[in-house]
C-alpha positions in Angstrom: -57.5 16.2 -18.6 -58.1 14.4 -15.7 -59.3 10.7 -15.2 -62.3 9.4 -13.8 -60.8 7.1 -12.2 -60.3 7.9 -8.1 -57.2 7.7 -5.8 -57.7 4.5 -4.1 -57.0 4.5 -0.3 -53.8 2.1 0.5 -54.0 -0.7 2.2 -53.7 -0.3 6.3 -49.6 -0.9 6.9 -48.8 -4.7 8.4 -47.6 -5.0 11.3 -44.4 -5.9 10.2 -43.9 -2.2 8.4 -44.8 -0.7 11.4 -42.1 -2.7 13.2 -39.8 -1.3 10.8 -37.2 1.1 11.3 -38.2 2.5 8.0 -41.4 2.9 6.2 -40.2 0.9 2.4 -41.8 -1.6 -0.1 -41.9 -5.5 -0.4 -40.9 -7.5 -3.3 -44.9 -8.2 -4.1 -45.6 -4.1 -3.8 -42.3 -3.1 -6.1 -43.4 -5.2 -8.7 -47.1 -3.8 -8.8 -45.7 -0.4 -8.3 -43.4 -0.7 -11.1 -46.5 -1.4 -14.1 -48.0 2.2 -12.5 -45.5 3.9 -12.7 -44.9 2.7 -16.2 -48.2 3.1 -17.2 -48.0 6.5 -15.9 -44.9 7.7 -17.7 -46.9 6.7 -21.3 -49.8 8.7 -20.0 -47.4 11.3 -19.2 -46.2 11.6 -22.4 -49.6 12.4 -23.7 -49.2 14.9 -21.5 -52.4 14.2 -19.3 -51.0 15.3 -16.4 -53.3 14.6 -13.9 -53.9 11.0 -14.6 -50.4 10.7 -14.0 -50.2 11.9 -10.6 -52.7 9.5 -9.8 -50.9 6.3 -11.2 -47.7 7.5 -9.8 -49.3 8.1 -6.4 -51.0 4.6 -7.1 -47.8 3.4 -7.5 -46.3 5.0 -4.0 -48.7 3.5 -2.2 -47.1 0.0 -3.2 -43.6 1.0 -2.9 -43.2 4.3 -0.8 -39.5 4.2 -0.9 -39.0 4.5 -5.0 -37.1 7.7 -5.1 -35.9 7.7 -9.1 -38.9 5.6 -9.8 -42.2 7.3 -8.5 -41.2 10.5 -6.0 -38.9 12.2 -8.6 -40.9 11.6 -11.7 -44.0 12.8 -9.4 -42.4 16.2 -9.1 -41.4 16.6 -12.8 -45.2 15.9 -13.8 -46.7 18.4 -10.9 -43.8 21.0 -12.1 -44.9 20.5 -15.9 -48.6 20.2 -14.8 -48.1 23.7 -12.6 -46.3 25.2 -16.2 -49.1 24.7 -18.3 -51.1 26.6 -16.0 -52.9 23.7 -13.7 -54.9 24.8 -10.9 -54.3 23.2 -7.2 -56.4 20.6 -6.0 -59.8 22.0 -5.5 -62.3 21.3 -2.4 -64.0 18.3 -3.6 -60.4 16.7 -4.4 -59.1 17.7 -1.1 -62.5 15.9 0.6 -61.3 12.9 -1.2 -57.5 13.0 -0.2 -58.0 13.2 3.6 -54.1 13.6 5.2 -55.8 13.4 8.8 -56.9 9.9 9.4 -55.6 7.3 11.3 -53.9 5.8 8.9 -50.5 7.1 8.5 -49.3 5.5 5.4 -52.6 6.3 3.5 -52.2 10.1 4.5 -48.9 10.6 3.4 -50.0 8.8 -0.2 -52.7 11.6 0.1 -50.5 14.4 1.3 -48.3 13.2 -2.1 -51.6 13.3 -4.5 -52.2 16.8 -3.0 -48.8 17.6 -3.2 -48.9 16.6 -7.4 -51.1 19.2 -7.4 -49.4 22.4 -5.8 -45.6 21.4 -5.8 -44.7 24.9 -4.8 -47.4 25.2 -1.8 -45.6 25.3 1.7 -48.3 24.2 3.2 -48.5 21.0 0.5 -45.0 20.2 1.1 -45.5 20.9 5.5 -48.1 17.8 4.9 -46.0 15.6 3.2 -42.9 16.1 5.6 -45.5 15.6 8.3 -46.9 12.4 7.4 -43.5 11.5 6.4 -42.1 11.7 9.6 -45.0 9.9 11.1 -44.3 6.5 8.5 -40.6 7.0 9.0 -40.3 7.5 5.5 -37.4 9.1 4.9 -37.1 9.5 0.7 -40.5 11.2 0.7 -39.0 13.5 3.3 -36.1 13.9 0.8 -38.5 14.9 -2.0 -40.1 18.0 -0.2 -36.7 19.0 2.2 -34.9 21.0 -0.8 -38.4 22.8 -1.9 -39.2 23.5 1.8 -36.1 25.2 2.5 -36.3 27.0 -0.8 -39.7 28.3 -0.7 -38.7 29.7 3.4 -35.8 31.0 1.6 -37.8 32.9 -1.1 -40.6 33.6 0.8 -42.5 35.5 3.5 -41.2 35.7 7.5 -42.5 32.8 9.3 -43.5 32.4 12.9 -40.2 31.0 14.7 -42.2 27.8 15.9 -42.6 27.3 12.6 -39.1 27.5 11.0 -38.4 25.3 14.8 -41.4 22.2 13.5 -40.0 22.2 10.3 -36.4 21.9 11.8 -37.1 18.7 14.1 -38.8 17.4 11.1 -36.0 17.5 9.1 -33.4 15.9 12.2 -36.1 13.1 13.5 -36.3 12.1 9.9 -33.1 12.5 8.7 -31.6 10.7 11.6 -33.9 7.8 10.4 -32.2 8.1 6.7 -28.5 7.7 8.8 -29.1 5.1 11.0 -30.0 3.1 8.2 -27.6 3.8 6.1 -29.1 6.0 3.6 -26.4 8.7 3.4 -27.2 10.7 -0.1 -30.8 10.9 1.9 -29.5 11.9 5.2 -27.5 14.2 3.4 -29.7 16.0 1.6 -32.8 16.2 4.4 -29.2 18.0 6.8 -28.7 20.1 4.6 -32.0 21.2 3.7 -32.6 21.4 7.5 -29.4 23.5 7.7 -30.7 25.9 5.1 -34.1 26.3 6.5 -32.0 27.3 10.0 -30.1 30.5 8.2 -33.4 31.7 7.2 -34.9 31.6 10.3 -31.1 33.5 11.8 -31.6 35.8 9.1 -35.3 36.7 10.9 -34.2 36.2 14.7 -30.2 36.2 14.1 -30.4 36.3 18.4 -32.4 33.4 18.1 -30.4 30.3 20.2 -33.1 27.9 19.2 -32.4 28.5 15.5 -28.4 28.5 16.1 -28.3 25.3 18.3 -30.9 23.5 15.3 -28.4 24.6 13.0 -26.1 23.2 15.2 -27.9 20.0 15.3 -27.8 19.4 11.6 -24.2 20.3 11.0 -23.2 17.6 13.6 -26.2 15.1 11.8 -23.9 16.1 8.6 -20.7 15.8 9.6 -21.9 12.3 10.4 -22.8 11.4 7.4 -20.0 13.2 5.4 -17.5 11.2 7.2 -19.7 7.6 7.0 -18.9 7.4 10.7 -22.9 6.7 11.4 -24.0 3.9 13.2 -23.6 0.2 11.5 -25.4 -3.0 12.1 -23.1 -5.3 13.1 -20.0 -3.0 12.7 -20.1 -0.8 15.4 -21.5 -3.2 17.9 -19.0 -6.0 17.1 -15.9 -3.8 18.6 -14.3 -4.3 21.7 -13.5 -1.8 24.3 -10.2 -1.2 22.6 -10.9 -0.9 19.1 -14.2 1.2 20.3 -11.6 3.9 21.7 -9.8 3.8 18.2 -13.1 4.2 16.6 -14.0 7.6 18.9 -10.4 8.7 18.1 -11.0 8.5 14.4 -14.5 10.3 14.3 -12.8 13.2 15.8 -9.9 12.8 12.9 -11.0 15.0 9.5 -8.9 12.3 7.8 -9.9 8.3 7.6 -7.0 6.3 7.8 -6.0 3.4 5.4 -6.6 0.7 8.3 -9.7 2.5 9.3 -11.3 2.7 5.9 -10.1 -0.8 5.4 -12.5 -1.8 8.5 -15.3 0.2 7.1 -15.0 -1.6 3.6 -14.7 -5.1 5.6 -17.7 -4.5 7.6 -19.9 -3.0 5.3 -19.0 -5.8 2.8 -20.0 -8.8 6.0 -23.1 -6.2 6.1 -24.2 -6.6 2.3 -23.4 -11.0 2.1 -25.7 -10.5 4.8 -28.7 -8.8 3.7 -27.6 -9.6 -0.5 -31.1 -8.5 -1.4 -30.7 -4.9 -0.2 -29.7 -2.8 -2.6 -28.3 0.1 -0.4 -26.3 -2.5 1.2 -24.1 -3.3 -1.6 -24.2 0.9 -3.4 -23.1 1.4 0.0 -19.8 -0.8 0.0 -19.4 0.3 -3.7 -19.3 4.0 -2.4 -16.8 3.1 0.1 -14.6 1.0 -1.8 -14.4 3.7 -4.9 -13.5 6.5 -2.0 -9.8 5.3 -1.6 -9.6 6.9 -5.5 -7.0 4.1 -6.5 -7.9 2.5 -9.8 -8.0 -1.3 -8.8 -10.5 -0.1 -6.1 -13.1 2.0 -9.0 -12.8 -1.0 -11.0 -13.7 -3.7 -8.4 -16.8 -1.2 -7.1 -17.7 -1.1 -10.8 -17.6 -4.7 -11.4 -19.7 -5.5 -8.3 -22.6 -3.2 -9.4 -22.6 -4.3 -12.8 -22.7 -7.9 -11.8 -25.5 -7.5 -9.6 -27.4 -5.4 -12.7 -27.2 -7.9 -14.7 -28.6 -10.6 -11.7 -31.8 -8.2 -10.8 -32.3 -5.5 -13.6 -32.1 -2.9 -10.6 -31.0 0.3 -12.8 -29.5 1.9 -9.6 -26.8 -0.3 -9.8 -26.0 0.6 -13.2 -26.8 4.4 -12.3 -24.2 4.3 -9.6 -21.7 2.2 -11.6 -22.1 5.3 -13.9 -21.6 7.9 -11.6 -17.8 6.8 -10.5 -17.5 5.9 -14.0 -18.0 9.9 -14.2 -16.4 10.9 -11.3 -13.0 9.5 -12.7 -13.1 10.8 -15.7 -13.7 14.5 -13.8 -10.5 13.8 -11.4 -8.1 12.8 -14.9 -9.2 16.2 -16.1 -8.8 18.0 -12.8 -5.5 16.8 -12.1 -4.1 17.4 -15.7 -5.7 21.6 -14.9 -3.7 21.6 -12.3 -0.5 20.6 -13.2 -1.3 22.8 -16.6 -2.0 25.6 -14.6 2.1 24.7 -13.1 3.5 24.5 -16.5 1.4 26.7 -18.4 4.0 26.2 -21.4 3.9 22.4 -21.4 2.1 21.5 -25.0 2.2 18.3 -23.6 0.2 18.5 -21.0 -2.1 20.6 -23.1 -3.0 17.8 -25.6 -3.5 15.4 -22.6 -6.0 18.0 -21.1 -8.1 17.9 -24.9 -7.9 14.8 -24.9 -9.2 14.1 -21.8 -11.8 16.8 -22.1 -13.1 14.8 -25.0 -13.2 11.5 -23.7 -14.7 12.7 -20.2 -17.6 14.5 -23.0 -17.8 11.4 -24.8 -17.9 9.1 -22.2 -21.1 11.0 -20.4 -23.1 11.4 -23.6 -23.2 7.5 -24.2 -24.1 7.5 -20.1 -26.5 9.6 -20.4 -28.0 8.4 -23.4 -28.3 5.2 -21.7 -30.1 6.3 -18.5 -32.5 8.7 -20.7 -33.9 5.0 -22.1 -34.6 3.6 -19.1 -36.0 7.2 -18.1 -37.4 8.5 -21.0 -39.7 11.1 -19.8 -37.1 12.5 -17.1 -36.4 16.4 -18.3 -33.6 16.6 -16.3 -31.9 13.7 -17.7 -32.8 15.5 -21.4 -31.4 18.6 -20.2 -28.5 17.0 -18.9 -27.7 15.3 -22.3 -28.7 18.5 -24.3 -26.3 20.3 -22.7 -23.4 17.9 -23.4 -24.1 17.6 -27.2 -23.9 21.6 -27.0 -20.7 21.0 -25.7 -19.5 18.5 -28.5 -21.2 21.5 -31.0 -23.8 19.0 -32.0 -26.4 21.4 -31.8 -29.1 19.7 -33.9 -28.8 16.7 -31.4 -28.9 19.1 -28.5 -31.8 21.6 -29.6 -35.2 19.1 -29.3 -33.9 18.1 -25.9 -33.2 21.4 -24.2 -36.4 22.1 -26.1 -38.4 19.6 -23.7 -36.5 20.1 -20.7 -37.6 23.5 -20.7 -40.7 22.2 -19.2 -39.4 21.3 -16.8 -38.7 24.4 -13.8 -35.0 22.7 -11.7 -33.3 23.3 -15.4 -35.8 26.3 -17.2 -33.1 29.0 -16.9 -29.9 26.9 -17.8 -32.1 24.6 -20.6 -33.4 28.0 -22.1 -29.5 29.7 -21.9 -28.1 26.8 -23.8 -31.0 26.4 -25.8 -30.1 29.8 -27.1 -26.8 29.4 -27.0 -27.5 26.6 -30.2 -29.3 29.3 -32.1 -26.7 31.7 -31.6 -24.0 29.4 -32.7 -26.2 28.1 -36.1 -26.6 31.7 -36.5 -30.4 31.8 -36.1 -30.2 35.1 -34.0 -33.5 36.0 -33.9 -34.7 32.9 -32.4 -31.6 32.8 -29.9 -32.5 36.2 -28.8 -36.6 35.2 -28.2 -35.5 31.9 -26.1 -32.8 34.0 -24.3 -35.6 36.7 -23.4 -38.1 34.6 -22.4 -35.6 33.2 -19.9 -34.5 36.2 -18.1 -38.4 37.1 -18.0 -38.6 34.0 -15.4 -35.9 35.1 -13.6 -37.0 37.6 -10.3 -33.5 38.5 -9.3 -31.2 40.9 -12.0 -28.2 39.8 -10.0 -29.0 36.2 -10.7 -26.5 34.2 -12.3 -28.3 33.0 -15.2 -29.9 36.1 -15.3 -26.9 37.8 -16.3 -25.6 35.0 -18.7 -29.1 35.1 -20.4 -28.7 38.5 -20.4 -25.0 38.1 -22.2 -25.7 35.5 -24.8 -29.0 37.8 -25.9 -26.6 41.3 -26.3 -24.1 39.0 -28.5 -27.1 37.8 -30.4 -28.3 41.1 -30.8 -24.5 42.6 -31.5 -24.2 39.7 -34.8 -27.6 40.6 -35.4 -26.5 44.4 -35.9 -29.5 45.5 -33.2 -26.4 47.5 -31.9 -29.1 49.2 -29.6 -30.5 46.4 -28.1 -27.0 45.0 -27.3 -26.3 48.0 -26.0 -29.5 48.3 -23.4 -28.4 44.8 -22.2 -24.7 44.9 -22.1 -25.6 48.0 -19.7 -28.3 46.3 -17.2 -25.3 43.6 -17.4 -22.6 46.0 -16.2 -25.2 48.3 -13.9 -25.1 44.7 -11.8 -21.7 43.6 -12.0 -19.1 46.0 -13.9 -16.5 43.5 -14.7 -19.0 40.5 -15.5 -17.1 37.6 -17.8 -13.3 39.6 -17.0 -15.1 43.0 -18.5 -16.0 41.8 -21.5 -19.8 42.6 -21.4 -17.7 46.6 -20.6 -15.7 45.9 -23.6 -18.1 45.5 -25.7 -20.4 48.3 -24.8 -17.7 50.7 -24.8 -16.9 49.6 -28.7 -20.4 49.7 -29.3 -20.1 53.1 -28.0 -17.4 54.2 -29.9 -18.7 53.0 -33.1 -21.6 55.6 -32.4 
């Protein structure tokens, strides 16, 4: 179902992108970008998946940098387009798509076309981390540095230059993401590039290069982890004195209030600098909301929503949603624990339903929310599907885990849950199709979801009274892990047994 219409070539890079420290979008290019990529979720929706790619690579080419808005959503339609069985770019597309000219930016925009077309090639992905590296774009590095380090991971033995290239890669760019700031990037292309190092020590565990990259990208990490990385306008602004305290905390594991009070401070002269910059002020928000103290949430929610409601910029509302999330999980956490204390406290026991339900509540209106503003995003469906299963509403939950199963981050877990709603509406036969099909998918019998897939289809079959089927998988359940869910998957095939 593809277009007619051709890939156009992007426009050579400025001079002032090439100056830059990162390869990102202007105000004029977002703004173009954003009606392609909007056109190009409606034609994804129609499900003419190759048409797609090409807006959303149109798109890129304007604004290189839009994670959430082109790069993700890019992957999702080359991971549906893979499922319903498209073919890889062919030679005449290829021709077309050149990722060796001398223009950088236009080959990674090519490398990203190509890549729409074989998501789960090594070879696609080596191009776009390539180019990447080249434009110092650091969030198309981030799209490829998890699927890189998987496919190494689940794949054949590679040369050791080749697990070593893909390693620099990963800690040039990566150390690009830090220096500016970008930590959830840095953070992910680290720990990719930490990943991809145990694969290669798994081949050559006497291997120093592979240990000392490994090495490399812990430190890189630890960095990050500890938002210790470099600062514009913090860092260089110490004296000789306060530059000592500032060595002497990096080698703390703890931040200490006054320390964390100068981040905040600097990071906050950092964003009424540069007001304009988004990561400037999710950033401070991030840093503000890590003391954990109410006042502090509150004020790094207010922040974000104000400036949402100046620009429109849904990140802001995404990450005024995620602490939103994040304190509702610590209520509930800290409630478990002191439960687990005073197990006999009823007390504390309605306080921890309670809390469950408003934490459950509170994340189906969020997600409902960002699922309008991404409406073709199967991992947002699946997220949202999954928390109406846990409120039991499983007609709301059913169409959703339905579509996200096209989508192959959240096949297994959409399709376990997905069953999981027919089991508990009592439609056994269909739970026990969808719960089949999933553990088909699924290479590994050892596999997690294998073995809950596995589970939920023997119950299905047990209510069903196929006592022979639940039998045959409540065994290949115990043959790989004999006291799976406390024993009960034993349990039950020794009742089954005994019932004989």
């Amino acid at each position: 179902m593809s277009s007619s219409a051709e890939q156009p070539t992007p426009p050579p890079p400025s001079a002032e992108s090439l100056s830059s420290p990162r390869l990102v979008g202007d105000a004029k290019g977002i703004e173009t970008a954003k009606k392609l990529f909007k056109r190009a979720q409606e034609v994804e929706a129609s499900r003419n998946y190759d048409y797609a790619i090409e807006l959303y690579v149109q798109g890129l080419a304007h604004w290189p940098d839009a994670l959430e808005e082109g790069l993700m959503p890019l992957w999702r339609v080359a991971s549906n387009r893979k499922a319903a069985g498209g073919k890889p770019a062919g030679f005449s597309l290829k021709r077309k798509h050149p990722t060796s000219g001398k223009n950088a930016v236009a080959n990674l925009n090519n490398a990203l076309f190509l890549f729409g077309y074989a998501p789960d090639s090594l070879s696609t992905c080596e191009t776009v981390l390539t180019q990447a590296v080249k434009c110092k774009c650091d969030v198309a590095a981030r799209l490829v540095a998890k699927i890189i380090a998987s496919l190494l991971a689940n794949g054949k033995k590679q040369s050791a230059s080749k697990y070593q290239m893909f390693c620099d890669q990963l800690i040039e760019i990566g150390r690009v993401a830090r220096d500016a700031n970008q930590d959830e990037t840095a953070k992910e292309i680290f720990e990719s590039c930490i990943n991809v190092a145990r694969v290669w020590k798994r081949y050559q565990p006497e291997s120093s290069e592979a240990h000392r990259a490994a090495a490399s990208a812990s430190g890189d990490l630890a960095i990050v982890n500890g938002r210790f990385d470099k600062q514009e306008g913090f860092t260089g602004s110490l004296q000789d004195g306060d530059a000592q305290v500032e060595l002497q905390h990096r080698e703390k594991p703890v931040t200490s209030d006054d320390y964390r009070q100068r981040q905040i401070d600097a990071a906050r002269r950092d964003w009424e600098e540069n007001p304009a910059a988004a990561n400037k002020l999710i950033h401070l928000a991030g840093l503000i909301a890590k003391t954990e103290t109410e006042a502090d949430e509150m004020e790094a929610v207010r922040l974000l929503e104000e400036q949402y409601e100046k620009d429109g910029n849904f990140q802001f509302r995404r990450k005024a949603d995620d602490l939103r999330m994040r304190r509702f999980g610590r209520e509930r956490r800290l409630i478990e624990k002191q439960l687990k204390a005073n197990p006999d406290d009823d007390d504390l026991r309605e306080q921890l339903v309670a809390a469950k339900r408003k934490q459950l509540e509170a994340e189906i209106r969020i997600f409902t929310g960002w699922l309008k503003q991404y409406p073709t995003d199967m991992r947002l469906k699946f997220e949202l599907g999954y928390r109406y299963f846990l409120a039991r509403k499983f007609d709301e939950a059913i169409p959703l885990l339905q579509q996200a199963v096209s989508d192959g981050r959240v096949r297994s877990k959409a399709r376990l849950y997905l069953g999981r709603c027919f089991f508990e509406k009592r439609f056994y036969d269909q739970a026990i199709d969808v719960l089949r099909s999933g553990k088909e998918d699924i290479a590994s019998r050892t596999d997690p979801d294998y073995l809950n897939l596995t589970y939920w289809m023997a119950r299905a079959s047990e209510e069903n009274n196929a006592d022979d089927e639940a039998k045959k998988a409540y065994g290949e359940i115990i043959q790989a892990d004999y006291n799976f869910r406390d024993g009960d998957a034993r349990k039950r095939l020794e009742a089954l047994v005994a019932g004989d």
